[in-house]
N, C-alpha and C positions, 0 to 999 in steps of 0.2 A: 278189285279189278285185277286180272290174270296179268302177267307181264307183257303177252301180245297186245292186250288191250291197251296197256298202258306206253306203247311203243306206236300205236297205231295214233293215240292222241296225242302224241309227243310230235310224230309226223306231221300231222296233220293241217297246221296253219302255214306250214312249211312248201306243200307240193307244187308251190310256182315258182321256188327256189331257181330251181335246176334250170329253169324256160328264162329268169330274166334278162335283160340286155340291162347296162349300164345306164343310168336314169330312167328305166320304167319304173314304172305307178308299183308300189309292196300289196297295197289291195288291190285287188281282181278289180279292171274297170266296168262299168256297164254298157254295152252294148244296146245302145236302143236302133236297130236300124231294121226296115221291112226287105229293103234291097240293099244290093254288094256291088261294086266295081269289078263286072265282068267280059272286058273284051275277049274277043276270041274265043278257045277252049276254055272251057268254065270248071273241068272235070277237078275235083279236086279242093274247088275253093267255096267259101259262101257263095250263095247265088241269093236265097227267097231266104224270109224271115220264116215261113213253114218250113223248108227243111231243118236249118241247123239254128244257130248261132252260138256266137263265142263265150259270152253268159251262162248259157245252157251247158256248155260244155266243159266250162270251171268249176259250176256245183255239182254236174255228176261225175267228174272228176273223183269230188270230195267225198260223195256218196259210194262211188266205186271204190277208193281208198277202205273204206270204213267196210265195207260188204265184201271187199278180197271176189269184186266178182262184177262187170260190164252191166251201168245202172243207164235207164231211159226215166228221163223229167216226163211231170205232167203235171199240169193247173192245178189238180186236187188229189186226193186220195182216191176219190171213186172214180174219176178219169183212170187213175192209174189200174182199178178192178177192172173196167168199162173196156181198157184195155188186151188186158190179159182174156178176157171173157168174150169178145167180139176179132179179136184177133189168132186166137187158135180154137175156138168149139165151131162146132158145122152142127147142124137140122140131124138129128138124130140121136147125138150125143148126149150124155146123163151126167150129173155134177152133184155134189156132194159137199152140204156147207154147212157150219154151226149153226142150231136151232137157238144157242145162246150167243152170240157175238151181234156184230156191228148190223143194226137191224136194217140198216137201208142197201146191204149187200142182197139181203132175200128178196128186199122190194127192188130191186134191178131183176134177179131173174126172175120172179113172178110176174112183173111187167113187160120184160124187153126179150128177155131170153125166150120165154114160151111160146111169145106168137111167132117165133122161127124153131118150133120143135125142136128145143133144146130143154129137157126135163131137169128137175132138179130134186133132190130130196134133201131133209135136215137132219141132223144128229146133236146128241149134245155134246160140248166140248170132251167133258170129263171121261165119255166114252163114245169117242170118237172110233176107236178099233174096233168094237164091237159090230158083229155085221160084217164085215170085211169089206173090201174096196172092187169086186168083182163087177163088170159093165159100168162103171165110169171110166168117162174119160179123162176128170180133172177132181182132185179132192181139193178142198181151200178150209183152213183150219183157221183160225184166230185164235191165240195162244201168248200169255194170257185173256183169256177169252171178254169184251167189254159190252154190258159191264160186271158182270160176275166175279171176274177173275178167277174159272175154273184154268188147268193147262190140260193139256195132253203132250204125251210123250212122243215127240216131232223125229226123233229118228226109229221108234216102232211104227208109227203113223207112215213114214216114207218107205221103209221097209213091206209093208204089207200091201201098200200103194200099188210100189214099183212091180210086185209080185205080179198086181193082178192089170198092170198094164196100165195103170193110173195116173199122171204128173200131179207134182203136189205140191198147191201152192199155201203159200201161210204170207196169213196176213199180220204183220212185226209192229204194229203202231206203237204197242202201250208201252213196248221195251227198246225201242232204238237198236241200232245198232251195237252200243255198248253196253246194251242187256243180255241183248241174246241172237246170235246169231244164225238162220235155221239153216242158212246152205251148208254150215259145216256139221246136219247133222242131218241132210240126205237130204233136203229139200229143192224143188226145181227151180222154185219161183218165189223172191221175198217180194211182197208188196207194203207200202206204208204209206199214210199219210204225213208227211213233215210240216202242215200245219201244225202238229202238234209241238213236241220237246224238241225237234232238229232245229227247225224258226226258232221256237220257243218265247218271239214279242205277242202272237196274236195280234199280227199284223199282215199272214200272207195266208193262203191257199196254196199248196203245192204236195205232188205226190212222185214216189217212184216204186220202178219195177227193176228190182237186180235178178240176174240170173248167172247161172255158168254153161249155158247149154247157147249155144252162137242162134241158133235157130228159134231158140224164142225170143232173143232180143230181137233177131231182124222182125219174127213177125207182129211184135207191137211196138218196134218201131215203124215201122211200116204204118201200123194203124192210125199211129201220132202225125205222121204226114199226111194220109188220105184223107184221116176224119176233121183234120184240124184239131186236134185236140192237143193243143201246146201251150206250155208256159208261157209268161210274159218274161221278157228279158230283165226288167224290173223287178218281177217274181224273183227271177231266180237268183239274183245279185242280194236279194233280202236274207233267201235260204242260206246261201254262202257266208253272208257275214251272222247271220245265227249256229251256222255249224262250228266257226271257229271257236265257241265261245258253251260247245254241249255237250263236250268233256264235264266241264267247271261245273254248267247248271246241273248236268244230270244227276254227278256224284251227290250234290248241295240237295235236292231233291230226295232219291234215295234214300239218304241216311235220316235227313228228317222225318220221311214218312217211317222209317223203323223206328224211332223213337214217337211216336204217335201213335200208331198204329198199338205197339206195345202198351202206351199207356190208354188206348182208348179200354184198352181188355178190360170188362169186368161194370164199368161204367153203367150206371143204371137204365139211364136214357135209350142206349139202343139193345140190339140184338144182331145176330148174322152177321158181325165180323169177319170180313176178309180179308187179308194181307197176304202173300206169300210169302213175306219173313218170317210168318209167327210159328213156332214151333209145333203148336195144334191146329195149324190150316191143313183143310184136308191135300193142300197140291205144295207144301212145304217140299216134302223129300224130295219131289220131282224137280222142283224150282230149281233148291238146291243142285243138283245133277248136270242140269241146260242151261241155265241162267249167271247172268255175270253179277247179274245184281238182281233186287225183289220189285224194282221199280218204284212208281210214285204214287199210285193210282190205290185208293184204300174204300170198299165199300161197305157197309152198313145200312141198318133199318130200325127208324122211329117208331113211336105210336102208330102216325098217323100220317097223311100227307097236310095237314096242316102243319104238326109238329116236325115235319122236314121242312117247309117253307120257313119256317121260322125260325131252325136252328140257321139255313142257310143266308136267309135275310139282315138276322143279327147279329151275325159273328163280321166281326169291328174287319176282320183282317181275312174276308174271304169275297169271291165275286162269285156269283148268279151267272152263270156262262154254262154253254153248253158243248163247250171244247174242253179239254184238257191241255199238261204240258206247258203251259206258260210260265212266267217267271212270278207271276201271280197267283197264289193260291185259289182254286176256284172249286163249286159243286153242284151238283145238281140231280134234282129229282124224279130218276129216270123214269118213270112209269107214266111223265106227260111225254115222251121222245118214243111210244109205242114200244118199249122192252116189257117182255113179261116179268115183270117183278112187283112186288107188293108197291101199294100205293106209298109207302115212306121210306121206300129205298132210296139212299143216297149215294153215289158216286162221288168220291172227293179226290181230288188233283192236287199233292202238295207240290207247291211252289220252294221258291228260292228268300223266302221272307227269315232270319234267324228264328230260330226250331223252338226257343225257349217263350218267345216273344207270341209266336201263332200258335202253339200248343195254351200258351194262357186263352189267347182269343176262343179260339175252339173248346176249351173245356167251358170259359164260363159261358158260352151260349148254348153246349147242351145241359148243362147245370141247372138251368133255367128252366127244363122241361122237363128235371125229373121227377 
């Protein structure tokens, strides 16, 4: 982790410092309230639990901290796409999204987008520059791409974009903020879902949208108060108390999947290793270059899709889940979740378990199938 990084999570459990009064609460309180105490002029204060609340305003806070850049809450991840997509394309406009990433982004614009002539075309991550960015008006990358983990190169991507008149949004889930940052490397628009490692219990739904351009936060904030499409105050006091604490897991995380990932190498059981740590992945260099860290997210392919059921079924110290990012190690076999990928592709999420302890689990349940 770079030194800014390591200064930003030093920061960061810290940022209500500066605000406290004498006997306030050290953790951010929660806010459960629909209405506010507004006589008179109201201009200025909470009024409606759709505009603001003071909850909402503590974790993106924390998310703005971490992004160097004015973040907007939303219930989920795809609320937070839902947003960015509904809130600045108009009936005419063409978009541009990975033909390998998060699959239910294509099924929002092949669903929602097109019957308001709003076109879209796919590319693949790895070569996403290819073609060039000419007549769109939004490119949206996924980088590391899920579940593949191909990347592309996010300030050539932004570069070519902006050329051809483009905004470029990238979608950050698999790397956090203390993976990999895209605004600092030309990007308009980070989107994430922090269901994932920013919570990190697998216990909330919640997404954001960071930018540095003033004009797209208003316009999906804006979207957030027309469409209703807001967090729970509840939500957001969960994500809060999961960010204090995603410095610790992520590094824990990380480092375990590089010593896994390294030892899966060569294993007879699978095939198509992927890591971006690994020094023969094809998106190594690039990682290297963009990335703070290689992440947690490690994929491979079995025989068969029984033989993925099985490694994932038996392994003492893994869960069947079809999220990432937990404190739990988890996997799953992505070709029932509609990804094009061979029927025994596996996606694996290492958790915060000691590294020596689930590297046993994990080896002796593909042991078992070779």
């Amino acid at each position: 982790m770079s030194e800014t990084a390591r200064s930003r999570a030093a920061a960061l459990p810290h940022l209500r410092r500066g605000r406290l009064a004498k006997g306030d609460p050290i953790p951010v309180p929660l806010t459960m309230a629909a209405i506010f105490h507004t006589p008179g002029d109201a201009a200025g204060f909470d009024e409606y639990g759709r505009y603001d609340n003071p909850t909402w305003r503590a974790v993106e806070h924390m998310l703005a901290h971490l992004e160097d850049a004015p973040c907007v809450g939303f219930p989920s991840g795809m609320a937070a796409i839902s947003a960015v997509f509904f809130g600045l394309l108009k009936a005419g406009d063409r978009i541009l999204l990975p033909a390998d990433g998060y699959h239910a982004t294509r099924a929002l614009a092949d669903r929602f987008l097109k019957p308001f002539d709003i076109a879209y075309d796919v590319r693949p991550t790895s070569s996403f520059l290819d073609g060039g960015f000419d007549g769109y008006r939004l490119a949206f990358v996924e980088t590391p791409a899920n579940p593949g983990l191909d990347i592309c190169d996010i300030a050539a991507v932004a570069e070519a974009a902006h050329k051809a008149g483009a905004l470029l949004a990238v979608d950050n889930t698999t790397m956090t903020p203390f993976g990999q940052r895209p605004l600092d490397f030309g990007a308009d628009i980070v989107i994430a879902a922090d269901t994932k490692a920013p919570n990190g219990h697998s216990d909330v739904l919640f997404g954001h949208v960071a930018s540095r351009n003033a004009d797209i936060i208003a316009a999906v904030s804006g979207w957030r108060e027309m469409s209703g499409a807001i967090p729970g105050p509840f939500e957001a006091w969960l994500v809060h108390r999961g960010l204090e604490t995603l410095d610790v897991r992520f590094d824990r995380m990380c480092s375990s999947a590089e010593v896994i990932a390294r030892r899966l190498q060569g294993h007879p059981a699978i095939s198509g290793l992927r890591f971006p740590g690994l020094d023969g992945d094809p998106s190594h260099n690039l990682a290297r270059a963009q990335m703070e860290r290689f992440g947690f997210l490690i994929s491979f392919v079995l025989d068969s899709e029984d033989k993925a059921e099985d490694f994932i079924n038996n392994c003492a110290l893994m869960q069947a889940a079809t999220s990432f990012g937990g404190v739990h190690s988890s996997a799953e076999r992505r070709a029932k979740r509609s990804d094009a990928v061979a029927p025994g592709f596996v996606r694996l999420s290492v958790g915060c378990e000691p590294v020596e302890e689930l590297w046993q689990a994990i080896e002796a349940s593909l042991d078992r199938l070779a």
